[in-house]
VEXMI-526784 format. One line per 8 residues: number of its first residue (from 1); their letters; for each residue x, y, z of C-alpha. Coordinates in nm, 2 decimals. Example, Ala and Ser with C-alpha at 12.3 -4.5 7.8 and 13.67 -1.06 7.14 Angstrom:
2
1) AS) 1.23:-0.45:0.78 | 1.37:-0.11:0.71;
***
This chain:
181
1) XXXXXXXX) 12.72:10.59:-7.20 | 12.43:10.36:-7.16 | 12.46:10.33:-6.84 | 12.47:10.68:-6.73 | 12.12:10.75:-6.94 | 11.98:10.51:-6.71 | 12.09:10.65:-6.36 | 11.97:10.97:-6.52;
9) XXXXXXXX) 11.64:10.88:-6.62 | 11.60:10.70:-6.28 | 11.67:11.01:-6.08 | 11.41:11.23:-6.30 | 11.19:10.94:-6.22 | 11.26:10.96:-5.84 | 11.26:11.32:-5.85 | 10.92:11.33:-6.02;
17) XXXXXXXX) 10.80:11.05:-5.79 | 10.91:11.27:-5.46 | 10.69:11.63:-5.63 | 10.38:11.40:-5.64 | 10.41:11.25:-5.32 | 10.53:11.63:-5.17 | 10.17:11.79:-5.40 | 9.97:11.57:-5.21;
25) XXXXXXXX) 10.06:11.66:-4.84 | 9.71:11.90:-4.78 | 9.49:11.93:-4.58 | 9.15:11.79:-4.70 | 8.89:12.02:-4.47 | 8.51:12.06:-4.45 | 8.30:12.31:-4.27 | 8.04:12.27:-4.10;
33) XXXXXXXX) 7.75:12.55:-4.03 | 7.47:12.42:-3.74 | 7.34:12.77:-3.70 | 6.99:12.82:-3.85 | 7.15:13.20:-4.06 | 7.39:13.14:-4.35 | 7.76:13.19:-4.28 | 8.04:13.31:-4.49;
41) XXXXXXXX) 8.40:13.18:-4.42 | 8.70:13.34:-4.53 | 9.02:13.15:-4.49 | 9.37:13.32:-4.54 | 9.16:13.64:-4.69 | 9.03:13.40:-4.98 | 8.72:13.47:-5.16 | 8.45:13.40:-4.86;
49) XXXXXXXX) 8.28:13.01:-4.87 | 7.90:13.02:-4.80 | 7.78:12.77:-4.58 | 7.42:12.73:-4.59 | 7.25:12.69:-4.24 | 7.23:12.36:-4.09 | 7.47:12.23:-4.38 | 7.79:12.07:-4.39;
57) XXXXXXXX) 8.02:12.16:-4.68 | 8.27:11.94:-4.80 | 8.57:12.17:-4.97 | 8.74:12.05:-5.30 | 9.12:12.16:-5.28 | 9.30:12.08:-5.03 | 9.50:12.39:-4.75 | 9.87:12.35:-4.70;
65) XXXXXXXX) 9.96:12.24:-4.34 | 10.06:12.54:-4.11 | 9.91:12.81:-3.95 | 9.64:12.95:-4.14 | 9.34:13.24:-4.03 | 8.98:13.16:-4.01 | 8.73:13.43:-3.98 | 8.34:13.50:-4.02;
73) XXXXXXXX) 8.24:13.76:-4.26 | 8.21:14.10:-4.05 | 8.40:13.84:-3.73 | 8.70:13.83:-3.55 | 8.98:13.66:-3.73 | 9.11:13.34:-3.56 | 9.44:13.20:-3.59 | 9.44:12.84:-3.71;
81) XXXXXXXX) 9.73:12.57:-3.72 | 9.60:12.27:-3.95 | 9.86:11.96:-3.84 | 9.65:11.69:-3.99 | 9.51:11.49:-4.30 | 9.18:11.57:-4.24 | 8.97:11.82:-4.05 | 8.67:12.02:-3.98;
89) XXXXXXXX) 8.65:12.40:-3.98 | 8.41:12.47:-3.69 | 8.41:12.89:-3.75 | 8.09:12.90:-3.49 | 8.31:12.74:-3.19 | 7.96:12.52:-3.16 | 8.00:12.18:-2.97 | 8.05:11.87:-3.16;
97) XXXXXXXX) 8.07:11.53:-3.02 | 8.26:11.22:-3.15 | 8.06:10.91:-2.99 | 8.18:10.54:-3.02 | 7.97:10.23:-3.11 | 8.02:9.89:-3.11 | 7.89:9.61:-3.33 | 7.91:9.29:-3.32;
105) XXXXXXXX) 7.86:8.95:-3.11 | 7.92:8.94:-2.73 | 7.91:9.23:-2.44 | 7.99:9.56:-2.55 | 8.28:9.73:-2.37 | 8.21:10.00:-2.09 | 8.62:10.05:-2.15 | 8.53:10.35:-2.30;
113) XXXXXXXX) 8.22:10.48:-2.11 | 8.30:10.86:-1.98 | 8.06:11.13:-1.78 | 8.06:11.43:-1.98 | 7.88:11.75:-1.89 | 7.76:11.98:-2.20 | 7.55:12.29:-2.16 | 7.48:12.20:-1.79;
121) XXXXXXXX) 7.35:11.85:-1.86 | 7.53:11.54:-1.77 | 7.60:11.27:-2.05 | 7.73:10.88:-1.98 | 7.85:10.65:-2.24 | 8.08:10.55:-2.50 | 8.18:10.96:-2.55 | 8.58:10.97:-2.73;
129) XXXXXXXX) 8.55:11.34:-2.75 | 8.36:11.68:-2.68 | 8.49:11.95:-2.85 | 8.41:12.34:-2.99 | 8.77:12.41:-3.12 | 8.78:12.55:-3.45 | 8.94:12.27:-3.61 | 8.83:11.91:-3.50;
137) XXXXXXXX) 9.03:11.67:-3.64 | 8.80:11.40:-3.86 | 9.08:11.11:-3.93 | 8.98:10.90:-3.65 | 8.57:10.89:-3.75 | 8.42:10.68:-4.00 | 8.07:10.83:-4.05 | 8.04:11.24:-4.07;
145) XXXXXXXX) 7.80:11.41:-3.94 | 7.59:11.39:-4.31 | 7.60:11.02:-4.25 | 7.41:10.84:-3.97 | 7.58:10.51:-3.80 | 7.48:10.19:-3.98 | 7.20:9.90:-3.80 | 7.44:9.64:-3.93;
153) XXXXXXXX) 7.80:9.59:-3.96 | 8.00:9.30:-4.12 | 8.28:9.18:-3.93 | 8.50:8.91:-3.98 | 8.55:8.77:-3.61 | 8.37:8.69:-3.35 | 8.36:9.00:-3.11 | 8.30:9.37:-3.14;
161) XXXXXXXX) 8.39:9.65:-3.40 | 8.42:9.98:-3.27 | 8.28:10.33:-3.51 | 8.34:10.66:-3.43 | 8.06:10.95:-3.61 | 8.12:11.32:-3.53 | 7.77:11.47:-3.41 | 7.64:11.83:-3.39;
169) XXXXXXXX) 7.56:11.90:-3.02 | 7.18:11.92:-3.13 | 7.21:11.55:-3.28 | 7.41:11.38:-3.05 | 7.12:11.48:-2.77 | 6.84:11.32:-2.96 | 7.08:11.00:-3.02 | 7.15:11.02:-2.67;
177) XXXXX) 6.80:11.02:-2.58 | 6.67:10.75:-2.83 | 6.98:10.55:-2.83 | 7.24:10.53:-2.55 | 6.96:10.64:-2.24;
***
């Protein structure tokens, strides 16, 4: 008897570990607002988020992965499919720029130098991405676009670190100015 109370309390204890694990498999998402007007996001006909201008808004919850709709208030609705951990909702298709940079001792890499053009003006450097989808995927970044890159990194080699931060258009073109020209 013994021993079938502890297969059965094991399985409950599986089956319970599984529902956490299953609860936890949203999508963390932020939306970001570059426009200088206040927008108001409505996501699966929710209640609409306000996003102030220039502001980027962190959302508490989480959305289940799938397809999903995204629309401004009084805008067209846009059908969204959210496949990852963690993501951006960009509902003004405005351009956003994911730029890599490298710390540490030694030559920095031109591996990863591309020529982009953006709003007719040519860009060249360490660009990963360019991109005014309405979901840009944030997993791969380390510093958002609330958060500037760092003067000094720790590593614990000799050589180079590379970090990715997500830029507004507007932003990246003054870094681009005052740091990578």
């Amino acid at each position: 008897m013994r021993i079938k109370k502890i297969k059965f309390i094991s399985a409950i204890c599986l089956s319970v570990a599984f529902a956490l694990t299953s609860c936890s498999s949203g999508v963390e998402y932020s939306i970001d607002n570059p426009t200088d007007q206040a927008i108001k996001v409505i996501i699966d006909e929710n209640e609409p988020i306000t996003v102030e201008p220039n502001s980027y808004k962190k959302i508490e919850g989480t959305l289940e992965k799938g397809k999903h709709t995204m629309q401004l208030e009084n805008g067209e609705k846009t059908e969204i499919n959210l496949d990852k951990d963690k993501v951006m909702l960009n509902p003004t298709l405005s351009n956003y720029v994911k730029v890599i940079q490298e710390y540490g001792v030694g030559l920095q890499s031109s591996a990863n130098d591309t020529t982009v053009m953006i709003d007719s003006k040519k860009y060249a450097g360490p660009i990963k991405e360019v991109s005014k989808a309405p979901v840009i995927y944030l997993g791969d970044i380390n510093f958002d676009i609330e958060t500037d890159y760092p003067s000094v990194v720790e590593t614990s080699s000799r050589g180079t670190v590379s970090m990715i931060k997500i830029f507004r258009f507007v932003d990246f073109d003054k870094f681009y100015e005052s740091e990578m020209n």
